[in-house]
C-alpha positions, -999 to +999 in steps of 0.1 A: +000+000+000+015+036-008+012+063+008+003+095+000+015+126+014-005+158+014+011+192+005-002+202+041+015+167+055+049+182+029+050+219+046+046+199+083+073+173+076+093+204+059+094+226+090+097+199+122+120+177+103+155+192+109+143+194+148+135+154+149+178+145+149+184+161+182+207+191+193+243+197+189+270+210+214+295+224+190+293+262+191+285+279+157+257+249+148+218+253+150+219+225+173+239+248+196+216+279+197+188+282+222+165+292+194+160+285+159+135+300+139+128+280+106+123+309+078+123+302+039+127+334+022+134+328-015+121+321-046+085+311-048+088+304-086+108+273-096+144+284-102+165+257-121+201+248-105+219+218-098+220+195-072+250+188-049+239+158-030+257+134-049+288+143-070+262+132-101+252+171-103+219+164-116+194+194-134+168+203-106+143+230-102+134+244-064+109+274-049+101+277-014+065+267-002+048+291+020+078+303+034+073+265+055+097+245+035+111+238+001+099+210-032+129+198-048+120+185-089+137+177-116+143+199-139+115+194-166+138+209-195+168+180-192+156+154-216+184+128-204+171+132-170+130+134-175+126+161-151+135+136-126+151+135-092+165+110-067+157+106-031+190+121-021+180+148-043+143+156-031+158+156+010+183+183-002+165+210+016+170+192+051+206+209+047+193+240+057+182+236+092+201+204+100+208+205+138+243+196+128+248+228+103+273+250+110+266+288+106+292+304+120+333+300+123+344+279+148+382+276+161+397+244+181+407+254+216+414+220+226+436+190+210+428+178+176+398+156+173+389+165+210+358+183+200+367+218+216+358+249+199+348+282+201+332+306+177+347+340+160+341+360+135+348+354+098+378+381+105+390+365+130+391+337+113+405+350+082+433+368+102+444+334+123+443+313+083+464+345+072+491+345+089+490+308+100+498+305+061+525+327+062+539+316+085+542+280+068+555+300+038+581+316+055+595+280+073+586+254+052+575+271+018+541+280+008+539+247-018+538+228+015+502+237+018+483+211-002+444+227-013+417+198-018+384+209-035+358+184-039+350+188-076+336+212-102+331+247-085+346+241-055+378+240-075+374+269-092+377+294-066+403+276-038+424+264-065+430+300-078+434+308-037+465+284-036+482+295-071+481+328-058+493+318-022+520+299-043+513+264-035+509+241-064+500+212-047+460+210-061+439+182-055+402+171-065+386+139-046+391+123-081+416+095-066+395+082-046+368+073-071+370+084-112+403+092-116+420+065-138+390+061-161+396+093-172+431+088-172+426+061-195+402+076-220+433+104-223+453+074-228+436+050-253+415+079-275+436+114-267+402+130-248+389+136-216+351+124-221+341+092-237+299+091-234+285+054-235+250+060-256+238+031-235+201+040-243+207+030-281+232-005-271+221-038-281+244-055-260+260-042-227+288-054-203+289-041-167+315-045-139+304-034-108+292+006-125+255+005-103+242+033-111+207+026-098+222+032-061+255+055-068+224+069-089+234+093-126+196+096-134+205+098-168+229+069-168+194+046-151+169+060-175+194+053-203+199+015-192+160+015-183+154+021-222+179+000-237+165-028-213+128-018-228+139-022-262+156-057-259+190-049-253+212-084-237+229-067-198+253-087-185+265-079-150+300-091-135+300-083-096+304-102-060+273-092-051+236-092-063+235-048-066+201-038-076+223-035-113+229-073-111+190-078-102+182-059-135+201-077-157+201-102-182+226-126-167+241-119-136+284-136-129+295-132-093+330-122-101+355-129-075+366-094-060+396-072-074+399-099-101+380-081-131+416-073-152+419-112-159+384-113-174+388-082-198+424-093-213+406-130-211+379-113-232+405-096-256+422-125-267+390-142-276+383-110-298+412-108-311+421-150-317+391-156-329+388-130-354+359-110-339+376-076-341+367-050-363+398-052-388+388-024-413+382-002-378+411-012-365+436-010-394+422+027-402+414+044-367+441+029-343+473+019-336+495-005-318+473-037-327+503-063-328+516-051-293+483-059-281+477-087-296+516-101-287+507-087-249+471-107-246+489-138-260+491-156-224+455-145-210+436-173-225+399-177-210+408-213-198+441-199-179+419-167-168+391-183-155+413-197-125+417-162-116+386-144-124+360-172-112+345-171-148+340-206-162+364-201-200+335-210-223+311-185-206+340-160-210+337-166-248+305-164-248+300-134-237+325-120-259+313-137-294+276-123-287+290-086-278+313-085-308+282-095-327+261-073-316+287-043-320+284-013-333+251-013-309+277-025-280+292-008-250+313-025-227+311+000-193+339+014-181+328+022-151+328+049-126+340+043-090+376+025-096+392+007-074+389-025-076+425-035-083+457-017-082+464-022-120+435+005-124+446+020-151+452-007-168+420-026-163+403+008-177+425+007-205+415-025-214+378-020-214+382+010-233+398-011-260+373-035-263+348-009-279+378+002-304+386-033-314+344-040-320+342-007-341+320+010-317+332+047-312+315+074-329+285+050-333+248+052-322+246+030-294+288+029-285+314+051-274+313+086-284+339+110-274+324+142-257+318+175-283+332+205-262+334+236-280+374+234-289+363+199-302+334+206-323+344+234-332+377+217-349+351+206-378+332+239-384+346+267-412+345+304-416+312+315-424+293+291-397+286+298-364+304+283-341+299+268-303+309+297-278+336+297-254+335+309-218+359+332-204+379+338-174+387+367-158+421+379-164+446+374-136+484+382-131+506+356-135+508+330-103+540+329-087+565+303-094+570+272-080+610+256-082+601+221-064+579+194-079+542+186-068+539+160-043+526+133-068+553+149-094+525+157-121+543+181-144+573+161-141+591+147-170+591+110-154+559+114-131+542+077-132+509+098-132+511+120-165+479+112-175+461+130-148+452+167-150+468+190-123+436+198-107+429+164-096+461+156-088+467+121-066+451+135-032+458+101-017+491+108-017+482+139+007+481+120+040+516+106+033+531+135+026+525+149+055+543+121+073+575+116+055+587+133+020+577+111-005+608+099-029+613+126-055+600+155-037+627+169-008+595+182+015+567+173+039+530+186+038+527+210+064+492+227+062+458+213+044+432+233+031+399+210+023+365+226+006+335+200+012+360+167+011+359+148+035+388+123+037+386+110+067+356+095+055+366+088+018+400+079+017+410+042+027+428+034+060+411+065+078+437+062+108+466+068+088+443+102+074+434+113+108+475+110+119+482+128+090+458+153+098+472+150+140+508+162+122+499+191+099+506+228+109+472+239+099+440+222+090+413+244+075+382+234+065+354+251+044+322+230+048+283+228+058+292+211+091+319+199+111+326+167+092+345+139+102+377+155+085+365+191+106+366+171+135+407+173+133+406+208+118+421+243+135+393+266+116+359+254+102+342+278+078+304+277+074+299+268+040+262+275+020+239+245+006+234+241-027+207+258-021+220+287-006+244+297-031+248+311-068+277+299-090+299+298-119+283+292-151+301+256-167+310+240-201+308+204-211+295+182-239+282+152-250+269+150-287+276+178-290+288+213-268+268+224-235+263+249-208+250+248-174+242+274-151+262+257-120+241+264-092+211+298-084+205+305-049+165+294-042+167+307-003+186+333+015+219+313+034+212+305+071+228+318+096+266+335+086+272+304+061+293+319+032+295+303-003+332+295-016+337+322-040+331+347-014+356+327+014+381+327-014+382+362-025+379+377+012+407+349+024+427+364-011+422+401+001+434+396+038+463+383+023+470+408-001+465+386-034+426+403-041+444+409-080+436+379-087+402+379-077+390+404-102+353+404-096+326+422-074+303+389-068+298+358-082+275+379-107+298+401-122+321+365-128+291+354-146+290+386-173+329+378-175+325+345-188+302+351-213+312+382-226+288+401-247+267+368-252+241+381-237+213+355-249+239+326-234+235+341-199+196+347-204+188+314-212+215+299-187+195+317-161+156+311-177+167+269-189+189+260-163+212+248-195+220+255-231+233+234-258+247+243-294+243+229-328+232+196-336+242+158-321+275+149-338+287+113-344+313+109-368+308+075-378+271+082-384+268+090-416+232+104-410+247+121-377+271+134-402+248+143-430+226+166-405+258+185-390+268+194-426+234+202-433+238+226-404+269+242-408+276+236-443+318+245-441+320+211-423+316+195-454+352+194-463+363+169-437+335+144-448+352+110-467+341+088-495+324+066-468+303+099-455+319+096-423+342+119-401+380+106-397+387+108-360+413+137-354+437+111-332+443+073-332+427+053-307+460+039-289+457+001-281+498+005-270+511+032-249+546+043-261+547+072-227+535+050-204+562+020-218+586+049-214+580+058-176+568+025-161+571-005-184+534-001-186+527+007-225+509-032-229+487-042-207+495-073-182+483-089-153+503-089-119+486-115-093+481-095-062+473-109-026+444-090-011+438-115+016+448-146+040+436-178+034+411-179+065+399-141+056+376-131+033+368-106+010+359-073+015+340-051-008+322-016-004+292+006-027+268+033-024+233+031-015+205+048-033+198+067-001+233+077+010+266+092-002+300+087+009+307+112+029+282+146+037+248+140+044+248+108+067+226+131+090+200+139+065+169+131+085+147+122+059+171+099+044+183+084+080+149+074+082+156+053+050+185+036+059+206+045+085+226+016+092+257-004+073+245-041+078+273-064+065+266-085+034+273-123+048+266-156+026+243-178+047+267-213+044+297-187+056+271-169+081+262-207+094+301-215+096+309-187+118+279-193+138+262-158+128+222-150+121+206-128+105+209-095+125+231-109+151+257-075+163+292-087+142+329-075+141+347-069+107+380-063+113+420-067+102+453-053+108+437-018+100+407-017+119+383-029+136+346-024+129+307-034+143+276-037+131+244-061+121+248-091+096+225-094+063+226-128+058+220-132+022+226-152-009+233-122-031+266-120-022+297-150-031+306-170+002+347-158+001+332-118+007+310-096+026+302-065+016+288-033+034+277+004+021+301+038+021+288+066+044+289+049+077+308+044+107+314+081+120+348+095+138+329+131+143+314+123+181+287+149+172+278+130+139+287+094+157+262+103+186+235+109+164+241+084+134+267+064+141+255+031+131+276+008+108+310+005+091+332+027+084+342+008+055+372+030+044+388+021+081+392-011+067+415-005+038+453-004+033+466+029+023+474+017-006+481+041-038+481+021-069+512+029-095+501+051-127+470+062-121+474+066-080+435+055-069+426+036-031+425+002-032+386-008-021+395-047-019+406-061+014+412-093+038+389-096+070+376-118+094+338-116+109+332-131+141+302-122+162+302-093+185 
């Protein structure tokens, strides 16, 4: 039976919620204040933004409701998302007067992680950072400073802060989930985006990318309707994720051993004459290295490893290489499963080369930014504008390498852009100088990352952390990383907060309008281009700051494109021209149609030549690692009487900020671990029975799922649980912190966690 809830029953639940979780006793949080008085004064008329519960960023639309709460919708515009929106995304407004916000600056008074504070003003905080940072830069140097920005706008603003400070030690929280795919797709095709066009596939082959929990509503819809049609989805994970319960054929891989199964997979391909040879011959390079490298991964030899029967193996790939072009074998998204990473992605990415199906409806397709699309459109056409940025002076110069040696001429991780940078390299840094470097981290600066919580082995983050100079930290609460901080800085929601506008593309070149403030920010809370710029004046760098507001940033980027920035601000989005797909000869007979100068660069075959080759050999990474073939190093994740442990996101929950969303604590606000029921009956565990997961790097409690979606030699529990934070522990504690479990393990090339480790369970 569902249900229903009345827009009276909304506006109640809207305005008591945030008081159901309790009270907090850190100074500068609601909880704290004797008083709070729930007022939502904003935009009654749906305002389109973005969404910043996940790092998915999904299109939303918001307007306060009687000045008694806030309704959260998809934006109706977004075609790939059908003006749709998660449950993560429709509890967004429980941000705002979350007993656990913080609204005002807050110092530590006591030791770190002791949970003593006292409030100050934003000068007096900005005063203490100041010369706390000059300090560093006058005794250790100010690259010593390492500045992690979650993603997307975060970066844009604390990333110019530490270029101007003169550190260039700039991370993203890329290493600790997307990093090496994106690595590889620089790698393999010479481009930073590869779309899948999973909605048009025939056939499609997924390793452990759920996205109907880590949730890319797009990404679900487009499996939804590629499922509806008749499309073949084969999953390959330990465990039965609601992505395994949707497909076609589900193969409990055995954990951290998918690399055997894809070079398995390539040699049948390529041995059995499956591949694409006109494709091949024409758009890439380095086949015979491949093929020479692939040579030893038979199925029957892989199949020990993998725990894929050989013949199921060829299977699999026969029926995908048949069904190609209308294939996509899925890369992915979080990745660590392995510590050959980057060459696991590789590999997958190569299978869709060597089947022909890039630049096909219903394959690969790289992503059409302007530069790109542009590339194919001549004088007397229009062509895809290009935002600006404001012009700064020149940052200082840095003499020493970057911790992780990006830059570098021999830097194992040249395939990874500066501003994500190998931020799991930050917590060892700041406990011995790493080889190459000659220097320590001294001082971290973290916008709405929370490491502690993300990054694996979370005692060896928090002594990092325990060591530093200076820890600041720029978020909505005090986190589990803010727990260990000097200064905390009241970030705005989401919801709070206009931003930057962006650029992107899929088909073709688009624009987004990053984020318009619905309601007016609670409390002191100040959004990150503000901190930035006021931070960057106390400390005499405002030149490079050129802007009044975040407003006057916007008319910078777009220039005199005035109708950009009105339909950026009316749409929520923009896109230019028409969908591109260069091996689409009616794809390519519509873009000509549109922009007629393109014609030139259209063959015989009325297709577009790709501007690169697609590289199935890497001659840079042969040079710096040995690495240009792909190979497959056994690795030893466990003891013989431990078994495996795996981690993923729920539907309901992300990995490290809003564990203490009330609405979606309600859903599911415990970790229980993922137990076989012959292994739960060996160990003498039942369902629900309190259990201990632990190893040489933690130990950890919780409930037992006894299950048979899981293989017997693993258990498996959800990110986003397990708080260090006593204030978030107290309240919603429950569960593992998986990430405790974890070596600290940085894998070579590509530098991601490792999320595969040895435990024993016993009951608690």
């Amino acid at each position: 039976m569902t249900q229903m809830l009345s827009r009276r029953g909304f506006l109640k639940l809207s305005s008591t919620a945030a008081a159901v979780a309790g009270f907090s006793s850190i100074p500068g949080t609601l909880g704290a204040m004797d008083e709070i008085k729930k007022q939502y004064k904003g935009n009654t008329k749906f305002t389109p933004s973005i969404c910043e519960m996940c790092t998915s960023s999904c299109t939303i639309e918001a307007r306060v409701e009687d000045g008694k709460g806030m309704f959260i919708r998809g934006n109706p515009k977004d075609k790939s998302r059908g003006g749709k929106v998660c449950a993560r995304g429709s509890a967004g407004f429980n941000q705002l007067y979350d007993p656990q916000r913080l609204v005002k600056p807050i110092m530590r008074v006591g030791e770190r992680g002791e949970g003593k504070w006292k409030e100050v003003s934003w000068d007096e905080a900005y005063t203490f950072i100041a010369k706390k940072l000059d300090e560093i830069k006058q005794k250790h140097g100010a690259h010593t400073v390492a500045f992690t920005a979650r993603s997307g706008w975060t970066k844009t603003w604390f990333h110019n802060l530490a270029q101007a400070y003169g550190s260039h030690n700039l991370f993203g929280h890329e290493a600790t989930c997307p990093l090496a795919y994106g690595m590889a797709a620089k790698d393999v095709y010479n481009h930073g985006s590869i779309g899948r066009d999973f909605a048009k596939a025939k056939y499609i082959i997924n390793m452990g990318h759920n996205v109907f929990e880590g949730i890319v509503i797009s990404y679900a819809r487009a499996y939804m309707d590629a499922l509806s049609h008749g499309a073949k989805l084969v999953t390959l994970e330990p465990r039965l994720s609601t992505m395994a319960a949707k497909s076609t054929e589900w193969h409990a891989i055995k954990p951290g051993h998918d690399l055997p199964f894809v070079l398995a997979f390539i040699h049948t391909l390529i041995h059995e004459n499956l591949y694409d040879k006109k494709f091949v011959e024409k758009y890439c390079e380095g086949f015979e290295e491949l093929k020479a490298s692939v040579e030893p991964y038979t199925p029957e030899k892989m199949a020990v490893e993998c725990d894929i029967p050989a013949d199921t193996i060829k299977r699999l790939a026969r029926e995908f290489a048949k069904a190609a072009p209308k294939a996509v074998f899925d890369y992915g998204h979080r990745v660590t499963f392995t510590p050959q990473e980057l060459e696991l992605r590789r590999a997958m990415m190569m299978v869709n080369a060597l089947v022909g199906a890039v630049e096909k409806e219903g394959g690969y397709y790289l992503g059409k930014s302007a530069d790109f699309y542009n590339q194919f459109i001549g004088e007397g056409d229009p062509k895809a504008p290009k935002l600006k940025k404001p012009k700064i002076p020149a940052y200082p110069k840095v003499s020493v390498p970057r911790i992780d040696r990006i830059g570098e001429k021999d830097s194992e991780f040249f395939l990874a852009k500066k501003g994500a940078g190998i931020v799991t390299l930050v917590p060892h840094a700041a406990l011995k100088e790493l080889p190459g470097v000659g220097y320590k981290i001294h001082g971290w600066f973290i916008a709405r990352n929370n490491p502690v919580m993300t990054q694996s082995n979370m005692e060896n983050v928090i002594k990092a952390l325990k060591a530093m100079d200076l820890v600041v930290v720029h978020d909505i609460q005090v986190s589990d990383t803010a727990w260990f901080a000097d200064v905390v800085l009241p970030d705005t929601t989401y919801l709070e907060r206009d931003e930057e506008f962006t650029a992107s593309g899929s088909k073709n070149p688009s624009y987004g309008v990053g984020r318009q403030k619905v309601v007016e920010p609670v409390g002191d809370a100040r959004p990150g281009w503000r901190v930035a710029k006021e931070l960057a004046e106390k400390m005499g760098l405002s030149a490079y700051f050129p802007y009044k507001d975040i407003e006057d940033y916007r008319l910078q980027q777009v220039g005199d494109n005035i109708d950009l920035l009105a339909k950026l601000k009316a749409n929520g989005s923009a896109s230019f021209g028409v969908p591109l797909l260069l091996q689409d000869k009616k794809s390519v007979a519509n873009f000509v149609k549109k922009f007629p100068s393109a014609a030139v660069h259209v063959n015989e075959e009325g297709t577009i030549d790709f501007p690169h080759k697609i590289k199935l050999f890497s001659p840079k990474l042969e040079e710096v690692s040995k690495k240009g073939a792909l190979s497959y190093e056994p690795y030893k994740y466990k003891e013989n009487d431990e078994l495996y442990f795996i981690n993923g996101k729920s539907a309901v929950r992300t990995n490290g900020h809003n564990g203490n969303n009330v609405w979606l604590n309600n859903l599911l606000d415990d970790a229980a671990v993922w137990i076989h029921p012959k292994t739960a009956a060996r160990l003498g565990i039942k369902n629900g029975d309190n259990i201990e997961v632990y190893n040489k790097y933690s130990s950890q409690k919780g409930k037992a799922l006894v299950t048979k979606g899981v293989r017997e030699d693993t258990v498996f529990a959800y990110f986003g649980f397990g708080h260090v934070s006593k204030e978030l522990k107290r309240a919603y504690g429950k569960g593992v912190h998986s990430n405790a479990l974890y070596s600290p393990h940085v894998s070579a090339n590509c530098g991601m966690n490792l999320h595969v480790v040895g435990v024993k369970v016993k009951k608690a």
